[in-house]
C-alpha positions as CSV (number, residue, x, y, z in Angstrom):
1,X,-6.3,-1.3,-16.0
2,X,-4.1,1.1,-17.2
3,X,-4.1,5.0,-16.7
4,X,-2.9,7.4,-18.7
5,X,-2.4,10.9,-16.7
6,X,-3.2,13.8,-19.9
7,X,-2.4,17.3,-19.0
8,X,-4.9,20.1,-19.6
9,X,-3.9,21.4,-22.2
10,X,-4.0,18.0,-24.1
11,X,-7.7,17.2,-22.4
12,X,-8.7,20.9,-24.1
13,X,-7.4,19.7,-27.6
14,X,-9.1,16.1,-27.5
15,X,-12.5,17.9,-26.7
16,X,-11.7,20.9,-28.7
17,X,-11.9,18.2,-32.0
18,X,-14.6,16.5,-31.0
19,X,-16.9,19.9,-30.5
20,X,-15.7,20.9,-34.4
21,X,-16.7,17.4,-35.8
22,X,-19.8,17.5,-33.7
23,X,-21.1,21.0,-35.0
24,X,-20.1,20.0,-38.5
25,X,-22.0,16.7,-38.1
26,X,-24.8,18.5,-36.6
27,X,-24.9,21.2,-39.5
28,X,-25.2,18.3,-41.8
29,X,-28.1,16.8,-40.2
30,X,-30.0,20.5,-39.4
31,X,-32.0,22.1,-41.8
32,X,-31.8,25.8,-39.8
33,X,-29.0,27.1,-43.2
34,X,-30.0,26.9,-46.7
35,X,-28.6,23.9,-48.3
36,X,-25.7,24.8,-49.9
37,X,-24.4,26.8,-46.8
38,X,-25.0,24.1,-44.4
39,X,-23.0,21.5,-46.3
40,X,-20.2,24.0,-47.3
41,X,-19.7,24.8,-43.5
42,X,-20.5,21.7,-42.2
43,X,-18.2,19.4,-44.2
44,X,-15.6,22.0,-43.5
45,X,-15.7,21.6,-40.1
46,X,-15.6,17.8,-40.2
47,X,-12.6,18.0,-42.0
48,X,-11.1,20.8,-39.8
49,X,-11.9,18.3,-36.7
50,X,-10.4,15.5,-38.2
51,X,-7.2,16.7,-39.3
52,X,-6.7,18.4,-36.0
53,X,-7.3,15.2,-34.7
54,X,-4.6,13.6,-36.3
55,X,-1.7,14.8,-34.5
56,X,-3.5,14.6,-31.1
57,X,-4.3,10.8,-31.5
58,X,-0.2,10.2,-32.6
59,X,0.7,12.3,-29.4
60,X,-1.6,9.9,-27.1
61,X,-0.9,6.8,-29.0
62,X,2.7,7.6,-28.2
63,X,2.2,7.9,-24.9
64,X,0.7,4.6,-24.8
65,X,3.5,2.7,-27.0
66,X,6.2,4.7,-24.9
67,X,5.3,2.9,-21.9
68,X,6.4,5.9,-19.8
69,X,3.1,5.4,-17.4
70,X,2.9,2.4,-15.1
71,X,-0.5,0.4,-15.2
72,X,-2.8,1.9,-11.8
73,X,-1.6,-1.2,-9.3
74,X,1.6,-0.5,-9.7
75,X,1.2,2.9,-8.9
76,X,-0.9,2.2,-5.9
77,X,2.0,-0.4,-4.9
78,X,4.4,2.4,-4.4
C-alpha cells in the first residue's frame, strides 16, 4: 500500500474544495432561498470548488507520478 505524507496546508486545501462543492450541491438540492437565488449561488459555488480543485489534484497527482515517497514497507524497512 502506498502512503502519501500531505502537509497541512495541502490537507486544508483538499477539504477546503470539497466544503465549497458540498454547500453548492446542498444549495441546489435545498429549498430554504428562493429559486433563482439558490441556483445562482449554488452553481457558483460548484464551479468555484471545482476549479480550485484543479490545481490541487495536479499537485497530488504529481506527487504520486514523482515517485518521491516510498511505498509504507519500505519505510518500515528502514
Amino acid at each position: 500500500m502506498r502512503e502519501i505524507p500531505l502537509t497541512l496546508p495541502e490537507i486544508g486545501m483538499i477539504n477546503s474544495t470539497r466544503f465549497i462543492i458540498g454547500t453548492g450541491v446542498g444549495l441546489l438540492l435545498a429549498g430554504k432561498l428562493d429559486r433563482d437565488a439558490r441556483r445562482g449561488v449554488g452553481w457558483t459555488l460548484v464551479a468555484v470548488g471545482t476549479l480550485i480543485s484543479i490545481p490541487v489534484a495536479v499537485a497530488f497527482l504529481g506527487k504520486l507520478q514523482a515517485g518521491h515517497y516510498p511505498q509504507l514497507s519500505e519505510r518500515r524497512a528502514a
